[in-house]
N, C-alpha and C positions, 0 to 999 in steps of 0.2 A: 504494500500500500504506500500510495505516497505520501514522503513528509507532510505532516499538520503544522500550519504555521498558523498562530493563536497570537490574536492580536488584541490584548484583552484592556490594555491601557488609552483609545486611540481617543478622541475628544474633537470638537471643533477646529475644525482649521488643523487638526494636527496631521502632521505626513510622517510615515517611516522607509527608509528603506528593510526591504526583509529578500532575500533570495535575488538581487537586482532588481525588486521593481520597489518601486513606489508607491505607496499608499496611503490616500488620504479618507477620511471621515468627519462631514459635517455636518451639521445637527442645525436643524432649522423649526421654526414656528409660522405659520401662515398668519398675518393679518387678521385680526377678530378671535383667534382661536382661544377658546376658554382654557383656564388655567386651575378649574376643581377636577378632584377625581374625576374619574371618567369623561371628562371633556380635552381638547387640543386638537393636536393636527393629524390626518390620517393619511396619509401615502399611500398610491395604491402603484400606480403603472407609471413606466418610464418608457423616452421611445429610444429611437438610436441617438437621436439628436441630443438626449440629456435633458428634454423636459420631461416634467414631472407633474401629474396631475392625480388629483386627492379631493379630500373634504375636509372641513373643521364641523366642530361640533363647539359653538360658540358661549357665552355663561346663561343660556335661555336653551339651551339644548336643538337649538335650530342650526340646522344642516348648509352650509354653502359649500359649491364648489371651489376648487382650484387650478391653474396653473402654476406651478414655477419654471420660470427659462431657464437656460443655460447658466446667465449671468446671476441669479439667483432676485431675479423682479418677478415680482407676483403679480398674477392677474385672478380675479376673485371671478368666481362664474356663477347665477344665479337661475336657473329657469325663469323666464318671467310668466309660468301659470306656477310656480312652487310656494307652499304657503309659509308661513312665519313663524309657525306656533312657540310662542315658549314654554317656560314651565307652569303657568297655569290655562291651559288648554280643556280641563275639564273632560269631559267621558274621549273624548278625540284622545287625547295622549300626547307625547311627547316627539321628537322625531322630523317633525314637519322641515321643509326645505328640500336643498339641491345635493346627491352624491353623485361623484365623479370617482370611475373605475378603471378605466381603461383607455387609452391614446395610442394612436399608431400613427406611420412615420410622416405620416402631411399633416399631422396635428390635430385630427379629429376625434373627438370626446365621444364615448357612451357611457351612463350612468342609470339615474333612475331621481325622481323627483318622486315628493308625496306634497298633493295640495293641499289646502284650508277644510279640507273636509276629511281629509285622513287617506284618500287613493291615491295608489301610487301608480306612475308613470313611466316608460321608460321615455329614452332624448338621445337623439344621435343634435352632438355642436360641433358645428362646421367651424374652420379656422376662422372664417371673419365675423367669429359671433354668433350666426344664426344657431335655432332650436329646433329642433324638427320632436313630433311628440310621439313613439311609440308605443302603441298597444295590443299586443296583442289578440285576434277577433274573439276568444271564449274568455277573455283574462274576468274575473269579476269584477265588479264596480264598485263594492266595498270598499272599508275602509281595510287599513290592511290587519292582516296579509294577502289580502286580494290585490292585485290588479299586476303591472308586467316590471319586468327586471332585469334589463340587458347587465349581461357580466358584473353580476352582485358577489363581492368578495373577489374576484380574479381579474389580472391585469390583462388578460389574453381575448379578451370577446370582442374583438374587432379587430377585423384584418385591414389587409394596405388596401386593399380594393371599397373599406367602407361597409362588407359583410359582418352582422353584429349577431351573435347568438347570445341566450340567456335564459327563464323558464318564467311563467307568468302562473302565476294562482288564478283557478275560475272559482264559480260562486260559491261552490261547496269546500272550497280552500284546501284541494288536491291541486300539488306541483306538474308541471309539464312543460317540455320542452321546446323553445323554438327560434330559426335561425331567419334574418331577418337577410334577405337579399341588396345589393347597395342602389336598385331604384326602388327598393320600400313594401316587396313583395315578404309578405310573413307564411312563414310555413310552419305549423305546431306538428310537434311530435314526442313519440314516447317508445322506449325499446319492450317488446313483448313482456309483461309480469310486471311493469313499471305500477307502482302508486305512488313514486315521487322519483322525478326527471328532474338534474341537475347536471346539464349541461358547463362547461368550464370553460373551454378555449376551443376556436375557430382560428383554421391556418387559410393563409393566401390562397387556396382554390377550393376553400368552402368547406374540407372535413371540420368534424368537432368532434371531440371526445369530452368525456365528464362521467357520470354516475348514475345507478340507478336504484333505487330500495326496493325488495321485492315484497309480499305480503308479510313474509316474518322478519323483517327490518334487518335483512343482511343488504351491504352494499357491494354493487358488481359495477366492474368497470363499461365502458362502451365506446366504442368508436360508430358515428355516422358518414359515411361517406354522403359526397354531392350530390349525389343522385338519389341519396336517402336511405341505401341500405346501411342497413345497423348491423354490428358485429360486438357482440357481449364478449367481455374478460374476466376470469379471477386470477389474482395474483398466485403464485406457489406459497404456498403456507399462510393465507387468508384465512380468518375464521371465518367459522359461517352459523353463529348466535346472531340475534339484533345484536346491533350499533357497530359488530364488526365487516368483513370484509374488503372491496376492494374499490377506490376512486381515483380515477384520470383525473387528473389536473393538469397538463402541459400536453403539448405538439407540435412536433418540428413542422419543417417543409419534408422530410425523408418521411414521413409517417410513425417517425418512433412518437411513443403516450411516456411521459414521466407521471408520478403519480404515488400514492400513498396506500400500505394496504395494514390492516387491525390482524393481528395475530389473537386464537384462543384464546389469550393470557388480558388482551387488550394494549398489546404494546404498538406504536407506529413502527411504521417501517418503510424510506424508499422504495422505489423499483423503477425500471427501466424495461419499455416495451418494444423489442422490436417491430419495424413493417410488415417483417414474417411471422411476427406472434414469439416468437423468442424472449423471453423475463431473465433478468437479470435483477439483484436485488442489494440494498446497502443501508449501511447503516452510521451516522456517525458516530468516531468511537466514542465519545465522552455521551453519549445521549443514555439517559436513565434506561433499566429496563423492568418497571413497574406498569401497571396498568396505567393509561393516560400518558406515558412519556415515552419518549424514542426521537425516531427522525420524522417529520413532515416537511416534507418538500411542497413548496407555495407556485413557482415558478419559472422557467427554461427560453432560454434562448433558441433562436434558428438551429445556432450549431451544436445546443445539445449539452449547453452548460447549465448549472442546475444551482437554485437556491433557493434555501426557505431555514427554516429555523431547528435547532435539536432542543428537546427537553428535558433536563438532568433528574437526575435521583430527589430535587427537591423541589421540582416544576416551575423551576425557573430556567425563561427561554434565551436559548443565545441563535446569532448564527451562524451561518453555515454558504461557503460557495464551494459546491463540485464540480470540478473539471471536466473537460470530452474527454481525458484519459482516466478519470475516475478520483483522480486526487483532491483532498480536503484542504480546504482553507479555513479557520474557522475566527469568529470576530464577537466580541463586545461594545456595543456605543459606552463611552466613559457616560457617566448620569444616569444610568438603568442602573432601576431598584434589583434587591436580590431578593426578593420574598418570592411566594408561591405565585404564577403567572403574572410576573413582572420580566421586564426583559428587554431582549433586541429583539425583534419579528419581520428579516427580511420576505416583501413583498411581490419585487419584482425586478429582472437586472436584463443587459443589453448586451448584445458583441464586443461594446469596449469597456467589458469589464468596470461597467458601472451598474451598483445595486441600489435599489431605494427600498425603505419601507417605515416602521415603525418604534418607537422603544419607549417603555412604560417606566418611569420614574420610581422613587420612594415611595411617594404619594399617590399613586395609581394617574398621574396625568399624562397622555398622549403626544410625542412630541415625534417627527418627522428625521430622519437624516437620509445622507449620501455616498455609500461605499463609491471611492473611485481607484483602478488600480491595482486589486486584490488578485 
């Protein structure tokens, strides 16, 4: 295995050299982002270019979107149908506003807004601002968890061509699947035994992969091709009780699925999928191996590079960048608390070896950074 280089002191603006390269980590706050528990900045997707788009969660618990550039200027993104709610919103709840999940390389946002009445939305933002409102046709009109969801939680649901996938709640508040064409054609879907369709990432010629729950709450992997055939996965040594088994999360342009699979015991665990169905499986060393901790991989590049977070013996999250040849990198943001799910939680990284994503304080507040280098 290849050397681990653990980078555990690294902080704003600070650079190291380690192995000849260079490594920098900085740590940023979006404009308005609240600074109580569970409020700040949320990173989610980075493109090649090195923006970065997210959400805050402001001291009213309302949602805005984000950009950050290159240069590190912000530009605040808001649906203009996204409602305000704060925290006295009454039977509606908390949550109202604009998230941003996902950007690809000409700079186009998908996320999901909830209005003034508690439905949520999904929104493809075009680079000069425009909002276009996504919904899927059966999604429900409810408040949520009704209504549609382009790439909620993954930075991967829209490709360079504009194709957005994601899953929409209809009325009776069953999940399903569906990919969103780049002139605005919606197609829902769901792989055979599905009660809840959890689509992840869509690659430049329209496949997706992601997850599916079957009636006894085991999770199987899936890959849909363009044309809409589905092909079901489980991992090698996947459980198969509810909450365990097997979820796609990433896809190349080669057809390889990265992805996370729950062992009997309930530990995570990596894998790597080949085009030809070929599993390959890892683990970071230092990640706990108790129920709830292991490795979870979040996110992959084109070429197959892999990052997301491990979780120790005392469930606190660090992370993690895996190499095309397999090899560990592993990192700490300096200012993440060390309690039980406090941490670093990389999101999502690029071909140049640029990572974004999250890290949780002492105090449980959410605060943004930038692996570059690694």
């Amino acid at each position: 295995m290849a050397l681990c280089l653990v980078l555990c002191t690294l902080g704003l603006g600070l650079s190291v050299n380690a192995g000849g390269k260079k490594t920098t980590i900085t740590t940023f706050d979006a404009p308005g982002a609240g600074t109580q528990a569970g409020l700040g900045t949320f990173p989610s997707g980075i493109n090649l270019f090195g923006a970065i788009t997210g959400f805050t969660r402001d001291a009213n618990s309302a949602r805005h979107g984000f950009v950050r550039a290159l240069d590190g200027t912000f530009t605040i993104i808001d649906d203009p149908a996204a409602g305000t709610c704060s925290t006295s919103c009454g039977t509606i709840g908390n949550g109202q506003g604009t998230r941003a999940y996902a950007i690809n390389l000409f700079g186009e946002i998908t996320g999901f807004y909830t209005d003034n009445s508690g439905r949520c939305h999904g929104y493809v933002r075009a680079p000069n601002g425009t909002f276009t409102q996504i919904d899927a046709p059966d999604a429900g009109t409810g408040p949520f968890p009704q209504g549609t969801f382009p790439s909620e939680f993954t930075p991967m649901g829209i490709n360079l061509t504009g194709g957005i996938t994601g899953f929409y709640v209809d009325a009776s508040s069953v999940q399903h699947g569906f990919v969103r064409a780049p002139g605005g054609t919606i197609t829902e879907f769901d792989p055979t035994g599905s009660v809840f369709t959890n689509p992840n990432a869509i690659d430049d010629l329209g496949d997706i992969t992601g997850f599916y729950v079957d009636a006894s709450g085991v999770g199987h992997g899936f890959l849909r091709a363009r044309q809409g055939t589905i092909t079901t996965f489980d991992a090698p040594g996947a459980g198969t009780t509810a909450g365990q088994g097997t979820f796609g999360v990433g896809l190349t342009p080669f057809g390889e699925i990265e992805g996370v699979y729950v062992d009997a015991s309930g530990v995570l665990h990596g894998f790597v999928r080949s085009n030809p169905g070929a599993f390959s499986t890892f683990d970071v060393p230092s990640a706990g191996t108790g129920a709830g901790q292991g490795t979870l991989p979040e996110s992959n590049t084109p070429l197959g590079a892999i990052t997301g977070q491990y979780i120790d013996g005392n469930f606190v999250n660090h992370g993690f960048l895996r190499d095309t040849q397999g090899g560990f990198s592993l990192f700490d943001v300096q200012g993440t608390g060390t309690g039980a799910g406090q941490g670093t939680i990389p999101l999502d990284n690029n071909d140049l070896r640029a990572i974004t994503g999250e890290y949780i304080d002492g105090g449980n507040v959410i605060h943004g950074f930038l692996v570059e280098g690694l």
